[in-house]
Each structure stands twice: as C-alpha cells, then as structure tokens.
GULODREN-927427 format. One line per 4 residues: number of its first residue (from 0); for each residue x, y, z of C-alpha. Coordinates in pm, whole numbers, m for minus. Example, Ala and Ser with C-alpha at 12.3 -4.5 7.8 and 13.67 -1.06 7.14 Angstrom:
2
0> 1230 m450 780 | 1367 m106 714
This chain:
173
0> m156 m1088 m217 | m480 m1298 m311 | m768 m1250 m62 | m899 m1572 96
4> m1111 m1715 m158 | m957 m1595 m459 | m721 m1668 m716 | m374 m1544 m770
8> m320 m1398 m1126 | m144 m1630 m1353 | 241 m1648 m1384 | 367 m1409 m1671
12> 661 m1674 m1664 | 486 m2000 m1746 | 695 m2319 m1662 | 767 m2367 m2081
16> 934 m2075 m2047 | 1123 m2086 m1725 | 1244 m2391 m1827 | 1329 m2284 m2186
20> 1547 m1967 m2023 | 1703 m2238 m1745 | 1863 m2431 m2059 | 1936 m2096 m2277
24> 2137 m1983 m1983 | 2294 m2309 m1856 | 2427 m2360 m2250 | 2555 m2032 m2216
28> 2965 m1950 m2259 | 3095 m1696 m2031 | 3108 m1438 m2273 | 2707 m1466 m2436
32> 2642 m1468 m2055 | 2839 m1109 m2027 | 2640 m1017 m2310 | 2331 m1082 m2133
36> 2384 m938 m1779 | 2433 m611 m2072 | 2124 m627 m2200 | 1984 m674 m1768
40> 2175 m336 m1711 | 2084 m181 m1974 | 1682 m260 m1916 | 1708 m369 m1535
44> 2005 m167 m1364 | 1838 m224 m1038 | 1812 m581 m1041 | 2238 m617 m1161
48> 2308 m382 m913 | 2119 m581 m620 | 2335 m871 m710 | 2666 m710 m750
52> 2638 m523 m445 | 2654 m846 m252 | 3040 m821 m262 | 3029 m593 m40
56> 2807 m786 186 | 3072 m978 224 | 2951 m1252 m26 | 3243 m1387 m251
60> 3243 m1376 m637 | 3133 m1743 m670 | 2884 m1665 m370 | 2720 m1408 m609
64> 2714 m1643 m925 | 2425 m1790 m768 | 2169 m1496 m791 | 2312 m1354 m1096
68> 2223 m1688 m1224 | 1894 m1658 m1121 | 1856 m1319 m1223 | 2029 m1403 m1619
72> 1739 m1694 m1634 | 1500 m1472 m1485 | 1569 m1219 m1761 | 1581 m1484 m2049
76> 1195 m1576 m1898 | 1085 m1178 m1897 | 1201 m1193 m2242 | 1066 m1443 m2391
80> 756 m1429 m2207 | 653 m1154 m2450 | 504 m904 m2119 | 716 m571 m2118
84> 817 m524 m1756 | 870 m161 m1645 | 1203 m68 m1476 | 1224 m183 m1141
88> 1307 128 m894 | 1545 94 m617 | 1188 209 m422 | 1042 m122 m547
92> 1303 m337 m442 | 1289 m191 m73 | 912 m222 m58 | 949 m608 m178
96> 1228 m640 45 | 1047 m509 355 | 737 m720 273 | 967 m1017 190
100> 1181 m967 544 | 820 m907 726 | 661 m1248 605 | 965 m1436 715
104> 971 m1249 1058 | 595 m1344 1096 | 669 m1682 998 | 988 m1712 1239
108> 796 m1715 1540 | 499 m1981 1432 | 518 m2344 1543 | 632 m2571 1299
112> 284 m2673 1145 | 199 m2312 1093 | 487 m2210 957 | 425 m2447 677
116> 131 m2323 648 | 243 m1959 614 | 460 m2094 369 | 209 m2328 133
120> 39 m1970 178 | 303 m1763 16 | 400 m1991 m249 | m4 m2071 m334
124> m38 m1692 m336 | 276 m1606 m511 | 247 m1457 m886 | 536 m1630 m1037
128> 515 m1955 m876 | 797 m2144 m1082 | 1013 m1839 m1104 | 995 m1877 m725
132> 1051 m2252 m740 | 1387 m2217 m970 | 1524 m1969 m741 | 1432 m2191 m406
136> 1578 m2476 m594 | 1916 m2305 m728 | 1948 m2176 m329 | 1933 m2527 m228
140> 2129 m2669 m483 | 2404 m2437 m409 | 2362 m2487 m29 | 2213 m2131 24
144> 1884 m2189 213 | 2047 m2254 568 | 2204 m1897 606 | 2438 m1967 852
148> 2654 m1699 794 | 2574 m1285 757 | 2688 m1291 380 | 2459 m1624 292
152> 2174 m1454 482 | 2236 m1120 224 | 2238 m1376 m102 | 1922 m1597 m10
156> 1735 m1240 62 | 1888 m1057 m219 | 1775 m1376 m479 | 1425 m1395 m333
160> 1372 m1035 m383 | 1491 m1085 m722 | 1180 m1334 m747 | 962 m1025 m581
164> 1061 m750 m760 | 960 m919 m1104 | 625 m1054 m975 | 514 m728 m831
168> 678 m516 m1164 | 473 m777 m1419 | 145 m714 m1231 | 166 m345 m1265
172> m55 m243 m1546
C-alpha cells in the first residue's frame, strides 16, 4: 500500500497488454484455452486451483468460467508482460485474501461518501490498476458484483484475489 503522498509502483500489466491478452483469450477455441489453463498449472497451480475449488463452494461450472476467464487473460498479460512472476503460495493467497476481506469489512461499515472514498483509495493505490479494472468489469458483466448468494460471494472474492495475488507476487523482487 502507497503511503499518503506517494506513488504506487507502475502496473507490470500495462493497459496494451491487458487488452492484447483480453482479445488473445476471447479468440480463443475451447481447446487452445485447455492448453493454456496447462501452461497456468503448470507455472501457477495455486491460482487454477483457487478457481476450480469454487465447485465446491457451491459455484456451478459456468459460475466458475468467469474467474478462470479472468485468471487465462490474467496469465496471457503475466506473459507477455515480459516480468517473471514467482509461484504464488497457497500462504500468499491467504494473506491477500485476509487483507482483501479486511478492506471490504472496513469499508462495509463507512457511510456512503466514505466508502467511495475507501474505494477511489484502493483502486488509486492498487499495483495493477487495469488488471483490477478487467476483473471488476467481467464481475459486472456477468452479474457477479451483487453477491446475493453464498456461492457468488466465494467467486467475486476468489476473482479479486486473483487480481491480489499477482499484484503483490510482481512486486516481490
């Protein structure tokens, strides 16, 4: 997190490239899009597995095609951003999860001015700033931000911590 006055690092995943992994994947056939949820397993285990564990969140297979969406263009971006991420631990997905769960617990009980506020925070603070914005907007578009039920609850968390997970990994020296 930036300290008041300062400036967040730069995105690893500029917009070019966010938006150049958003058509890669969306051109995609089922079977090159196998072939890259593969290559996540094989170089991110723990990010597959935090989506495909969502099934037994209750969450049902098209449910899940939303963050593995976000996680296949997510990986496309890491890729072709050039940075080499390191593997992210099942330790560094609770620790983004618990500070990811904490900010929206703060932000729960704010009046509705300062929660926007809390939020213009995050996102003006955030590391990967459009990586954050795809996934927000593929929630939305897929009618995922409302989490009315237990299972959409799991999915918007789980795909936001996605979003986590890779900022905090590419700022790791």
């Amino acid at each position: 997190m930036a300290r008041a006055g300062s400036k967040p690092s730069m995105a690893l995943i500029t917009q070019a490239v966010l938006a150049k992994a958003a058509i890669a994947v969306g051109a995609m056939g089922q079977a090159e899009q196998v072939q890259i949820a593969d290559e996540v397993f094989a170089h991110q285990p723990n990010l597959l597995a935090s989506v495909l564990v969502l099934q037994r969140m209750g969450a049902s297979l098209r449910q899940i095609e939303v963050p593995l969406h976000v996680l296949l263009v997510a990986w496309q971006a890491m890729k072709t951003s050039g940075h080499v991420w390191p593997v992210i631990s099942e330790d560094t997905q609770e620790a983004c999860l618990q500070r990811l769960t904490g900010r929206v617990r703060f932000a729960e009980g704010l009046p509705g001015e300062l929660q926007q506020q809390s939020m213009q925070q995050y996102i003006n603070e955030h590391r990967e700033k459009f990586l954050l914005a795809f996934a927000w907007g593929h929630l939305r578009d897929n009618d995922l931000l409302g989490a009315r039920t237990e299972a959409q609850k799991f999915l918007l968390l789980a795909t936001l911590n996605l979003v986590e997970c890779i900022a905090f990994a590419g700022a790791q020296p």
